[in-house]
N, C-alpha and C positions, 0 to 999 in steps of 0.2 A: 111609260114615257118613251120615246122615240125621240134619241139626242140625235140624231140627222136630221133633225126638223125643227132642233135647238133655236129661238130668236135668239139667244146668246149668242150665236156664232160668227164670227167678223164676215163683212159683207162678202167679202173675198172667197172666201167656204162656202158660205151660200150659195153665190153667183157659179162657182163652179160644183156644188151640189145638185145643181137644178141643169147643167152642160152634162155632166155625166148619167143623169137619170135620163137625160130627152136621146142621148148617145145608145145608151141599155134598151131604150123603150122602142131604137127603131133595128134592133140586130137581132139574130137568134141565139139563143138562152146559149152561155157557154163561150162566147165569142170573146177572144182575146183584144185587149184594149189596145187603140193605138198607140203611136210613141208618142205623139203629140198631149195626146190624155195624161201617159205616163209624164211626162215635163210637165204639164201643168200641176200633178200632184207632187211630184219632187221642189217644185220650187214652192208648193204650199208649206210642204211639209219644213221647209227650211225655214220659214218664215213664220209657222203657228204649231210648231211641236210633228212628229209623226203618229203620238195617239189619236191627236185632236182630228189631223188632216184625213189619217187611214179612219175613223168614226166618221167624219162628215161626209167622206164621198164612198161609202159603202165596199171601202177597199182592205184586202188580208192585210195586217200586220207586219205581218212578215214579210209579204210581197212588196210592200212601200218599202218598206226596213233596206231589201236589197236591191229594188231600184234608185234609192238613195244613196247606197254606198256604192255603185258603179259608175254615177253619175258624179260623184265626188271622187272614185277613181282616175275615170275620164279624163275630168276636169284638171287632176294633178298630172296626171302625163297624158298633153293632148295630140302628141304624135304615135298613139296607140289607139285608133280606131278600127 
């Protein structure tokens, strides 16, 4: 079973499951995602867990993990860019 293709998953994951595979599908293998991508998985993840989000858009664990907490760094001191 293949839970990135989960129908359980709120429209939301979906919608951006299907952005991030047409994103992968037009770059060469290995290419670092934009920042845009990354915000759009950061504010997933704040909103449906970061297991759920890092599973549905084919993203490391750990790599959500610490673009989440930089972005929530940021956030608390935003005259540190």
């Amino acid at each position: 079973m293949n839970t990135r293709r989960s129908t359980n998953l709120p429209v939301a994951l979906r919608t951006a499951s299907r952005q991030f595979d047409r994103w992968r599908s037009r770059q060469p293998k290995r290419t670092r995602l934009p920042a845009d991508l990354w915000q759009k998985a950061v504010h997933l993840a704040r909103a449906h867990g970061l297991n759920k989000t890092a599973t549905a858009l084919g993203l490391k664990y750990d790599s959500l993990k610490q673009h989440l907490a930089a972005a929530s760094a940021q956030a608390a001191d935003p005259k540190e860019v």
